[in-house]
C-alpha positions as CSV (number, residue, x, y, z in Angstrom):
1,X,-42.6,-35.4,23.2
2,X,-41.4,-32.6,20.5
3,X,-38.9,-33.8,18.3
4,X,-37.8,-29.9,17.6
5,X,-34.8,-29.2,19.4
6,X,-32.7,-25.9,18.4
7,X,-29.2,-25.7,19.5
8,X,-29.2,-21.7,19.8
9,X,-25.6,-21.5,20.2
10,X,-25.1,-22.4,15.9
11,X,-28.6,-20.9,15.1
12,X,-29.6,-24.3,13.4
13,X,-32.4,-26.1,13.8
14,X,-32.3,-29.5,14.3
15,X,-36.3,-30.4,13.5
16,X,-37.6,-29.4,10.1
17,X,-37.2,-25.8,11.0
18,X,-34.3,-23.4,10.1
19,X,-33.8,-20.3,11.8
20,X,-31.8,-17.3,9.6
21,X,-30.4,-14.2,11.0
22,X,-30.4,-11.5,8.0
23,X,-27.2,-9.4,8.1
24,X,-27.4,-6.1,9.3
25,X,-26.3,-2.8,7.6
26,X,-23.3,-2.3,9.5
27,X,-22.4,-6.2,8.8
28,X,-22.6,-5.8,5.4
29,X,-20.8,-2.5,5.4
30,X,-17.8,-4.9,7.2
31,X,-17.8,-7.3,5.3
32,X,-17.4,-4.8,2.4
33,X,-14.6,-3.3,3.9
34,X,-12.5,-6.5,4.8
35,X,-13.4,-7.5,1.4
36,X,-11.7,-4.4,0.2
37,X,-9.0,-5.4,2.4
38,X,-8.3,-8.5,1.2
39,X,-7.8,-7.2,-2.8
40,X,-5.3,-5.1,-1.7
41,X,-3.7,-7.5,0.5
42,X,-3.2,-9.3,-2.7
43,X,-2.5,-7.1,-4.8
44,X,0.3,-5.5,-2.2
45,X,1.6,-9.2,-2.6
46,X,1.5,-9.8,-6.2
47,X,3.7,-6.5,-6.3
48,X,5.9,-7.7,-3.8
49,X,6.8,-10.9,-5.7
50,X,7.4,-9.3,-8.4
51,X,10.1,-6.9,-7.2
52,X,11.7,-10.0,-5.3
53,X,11.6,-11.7,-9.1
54,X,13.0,-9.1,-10.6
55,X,14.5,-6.3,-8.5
56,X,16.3,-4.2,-11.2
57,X,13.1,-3.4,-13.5
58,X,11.1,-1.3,-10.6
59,X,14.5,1.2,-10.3
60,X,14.3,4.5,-12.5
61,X,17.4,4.6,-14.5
62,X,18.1,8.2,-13.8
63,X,20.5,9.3,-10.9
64,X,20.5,12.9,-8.8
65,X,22.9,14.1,-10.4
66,X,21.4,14.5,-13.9
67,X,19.4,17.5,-13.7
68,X,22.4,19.6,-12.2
69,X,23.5,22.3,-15.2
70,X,27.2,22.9,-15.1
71,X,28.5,21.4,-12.3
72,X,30.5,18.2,-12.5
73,X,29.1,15.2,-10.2
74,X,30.5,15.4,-6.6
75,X,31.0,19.5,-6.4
76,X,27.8,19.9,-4.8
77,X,29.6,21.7,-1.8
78,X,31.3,24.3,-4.1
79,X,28.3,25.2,-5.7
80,X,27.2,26.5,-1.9
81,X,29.6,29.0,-1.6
């Protein structure tokens, strides 16, 4: 009787034999990208938590309205005609 059984379905051998499947190109080139994925998953996160900390440091200070020479704020529709 042969005591070397392999359960193809996990790829392991049960015996004193074990198989291993080599990744191919386009695996590694996957797992590359979802790798890449993953870092800026995070690091869209980390930013996120931060904003929700503390909202007010991630506005500009500047409004609009400060570049406009010579016109007072809110006369935008005079300065049309």
């Amino acid at each position: 009787m042969n005591n070397n059984h392999y359960n193809n379905s996990l790829g392991i051998g049960v015996g004193n034999s074990i198989t291993s499947y080599p990744l191919t190109l386009e695996q590694k080139t996957a797992f590359a990208f979802v790798g890449i994925l993953f870092i800026f998953l995070g690091l869209l996160i980390v930013r996120c938590f931060r904003i929700l900390l503390d909202p007010y440091s991630s506005m500009p200070s500047s409004t609009w309205a400060d570049g406009m020479d010579g016109l007072e704020k809110g006369t935008f529709e005079y300065a049309l005609a």
